[in-house]
C-alpha positions, 0 to 999 in steps of 0.5 A: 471283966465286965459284968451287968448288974442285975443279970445274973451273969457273973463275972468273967475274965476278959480272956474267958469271954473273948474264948466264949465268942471265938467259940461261938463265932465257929460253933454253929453250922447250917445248912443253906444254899448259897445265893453266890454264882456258880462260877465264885470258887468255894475258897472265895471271900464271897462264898466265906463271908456268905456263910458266915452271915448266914450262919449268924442270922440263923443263931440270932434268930433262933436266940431272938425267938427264944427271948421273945417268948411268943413271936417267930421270924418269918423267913422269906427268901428272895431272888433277884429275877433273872439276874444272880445273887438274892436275899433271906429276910427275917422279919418278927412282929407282934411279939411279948418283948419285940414291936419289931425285930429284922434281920436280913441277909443279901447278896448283890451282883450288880452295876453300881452308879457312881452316885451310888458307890459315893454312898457306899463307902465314906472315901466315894467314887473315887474308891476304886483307884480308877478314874470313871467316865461320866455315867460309867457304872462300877460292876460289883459283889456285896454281901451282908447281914443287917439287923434292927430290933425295937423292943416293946419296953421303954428300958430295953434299947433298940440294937442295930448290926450290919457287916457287910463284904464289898468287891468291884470287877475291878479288883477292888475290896473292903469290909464294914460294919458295926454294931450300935445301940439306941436307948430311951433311957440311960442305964450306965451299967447297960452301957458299959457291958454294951461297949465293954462286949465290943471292946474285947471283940476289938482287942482280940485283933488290935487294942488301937481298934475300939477306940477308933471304932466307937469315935466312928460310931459317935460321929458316924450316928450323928444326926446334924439337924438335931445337933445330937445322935440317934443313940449311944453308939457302938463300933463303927468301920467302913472302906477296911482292907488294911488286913488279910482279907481273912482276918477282916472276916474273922473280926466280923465273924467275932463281931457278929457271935458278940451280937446277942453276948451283948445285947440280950443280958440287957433285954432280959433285965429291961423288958419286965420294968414297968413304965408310964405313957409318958416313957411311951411316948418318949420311946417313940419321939426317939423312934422319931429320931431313929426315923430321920437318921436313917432316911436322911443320913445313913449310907446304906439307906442311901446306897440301896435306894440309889440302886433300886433303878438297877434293878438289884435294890428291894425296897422292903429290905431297905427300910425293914429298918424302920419302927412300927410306931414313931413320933414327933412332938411340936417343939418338945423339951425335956424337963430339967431333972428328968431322965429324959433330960439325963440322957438328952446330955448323952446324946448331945455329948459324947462320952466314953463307957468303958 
């Protein structure tokens, strides 16, 4: 079992919790009208994992606004012109609790070229099984639902989310995903009910799954320029079809219902904590940190850049990623002894939480 201290949760079985997320993964159904082709079955993984992302970011948003107290998500649903598929982008700013808070689900049909399919998926272009012509275009499906939250406080970190489904005309699919977290300041307690959430999530399925998983998210949220990552990690898996395509959308599923079991217990302990200018501007210097990652490394930064020239990218969906506020600092080093060193130690080396 893992409990966070100070939350008032009590202590609850590893098997109770994993029956709470199965429960939830299920429990809510909205009402939505589809953004897939008429022509998609309604049996199709695209028309299945569509639901079950819209269904998530309805019960994350309504439970974000909830904890925020003050700010509503605006939600704003998008087409793509003529061409089929579209998006509902949920964006909250300006709260009591959240600066900025996104979450955003798309479904893409598109002709992706190769430069970008290389940015999609860690294997690249040669992911399809085919060998492409040069300049020849990869005909696609891609769904998913993404998310990043950058509280106010200093003590309450940044949480980001993204599962999403891929599949070429080619016949060709796989799932990925993760969900990671970004503090200014290390709570260990924090920590371990973060990952300890996910790692029950992982050996529901597989007990070889959380290991693999969060070494990904450790060497995936690396920022090489900086020798250190942007946070302190989660679960992270790309190009994964080794399972039913079922089950993939099942760990997903369980994966998004764990989102707020995971993240908002460590919110609600944080974002009442008094802190200093000084935490503030170390806030954003990370915030700076995030920044870089994410326009310099991240795959699916890169891929829907890439695809803007297609005419299925929309840029403020992109970069909805992005912090209001962020900072850099000539040359700043923590000072010895400080928290701010302590965690430094953290995201130079990576350590294991649960």
């Amino acid at each position: 079992a893992v409990a966070l201290a100070g939350a008032g949760r009590g202590r609850e079985t590893k098997g109770r919790r994993s029956q709470k997320l199965l429960a939830r993964a299920v429990m809510d159904q909205v009402e939505f009208v589809s953004m897939c082709k008429e022509s998609d079955p309604s049996d199709s993984a695209r028309r299945k994992f569509e639901k079950i992302c819209a269904e998530a970011q309805e019960r994350i948003c309504r439970t974000i606004e909830e904890l925020d107290g003050k700010a509503k998500f605006n939600r704003e649903k998008y087409d793509r012109g003529e061409k089929p598929g579209g998006g509902i982008a949920c964006v909250l700013t300006g709260g009591d609790v959240f600066e900025k808070a996104g979450v955003n689900l798309s479904v893409v049909y598109g002709e992706m070229p190769q430069e970008a399919l290389a940015a999609a998926n860690e294997r690249g272009a040669d992911r399809i099984g085919l060998k492409l012509e040069p300049g020849q275009k990869v005909p696609f499906f891609a769904c998913g639902l993404s998310s990043v939250m950058h509280p106010k406080n200093p003590h309450c970190p940044t949480m980001h989310f993204n599962y999403r489904y891929f599949e070429t005309e080619f016949g060709v699919w796989w799932f990925g995903g993760g969900t990671d977290i970004t503090p200014a300041y290390l709570d260990e307690e924090d920590m371990k009910h973060f990952h300890g959430t996910y790692k029950i999530v992982c050996d529901t399925f597989d007990s070889a799954w959380y290991p693999k998983f969060k070494d990904n998210a450790d060497k995936y949220f690396y920022i090489p320029h900086r020798g250190e990552t942007r946070g302190l990690g989660g679960i992270f898996f790309d190009d994964f079809n080794t399972e039913s395509a079922e089950r993939h959308m099942d760990f997903s599923s369980m994966c998004l219902a764990a989102v707020t079991e995971a993240y908002v217990p460590i919110i609600r302990k944080h974002k009442d904590d008094a802190f200093t200018q000084q935490q503030k501007d170390w806030q954003q210097m990370r915030r700076g940190r995030y920044v870089e990652f994410n326009l310099v490394y991240d795959r699916g930064t890169i891929f829907g850049l890439k695809m803007l020239s297609s005419g299925v990218g929309r840029l403020e969906s992109i970069l909805m990623s992005l912090p209001e506020n962020a900072r850099w600092q000539y040359n700043h080093q923590p000072v010895m002894g400080t928290e701010e060193e302590k965690i430094m130690e953290c995201f130079k080396k990576a350590r294991d939480w649960v």
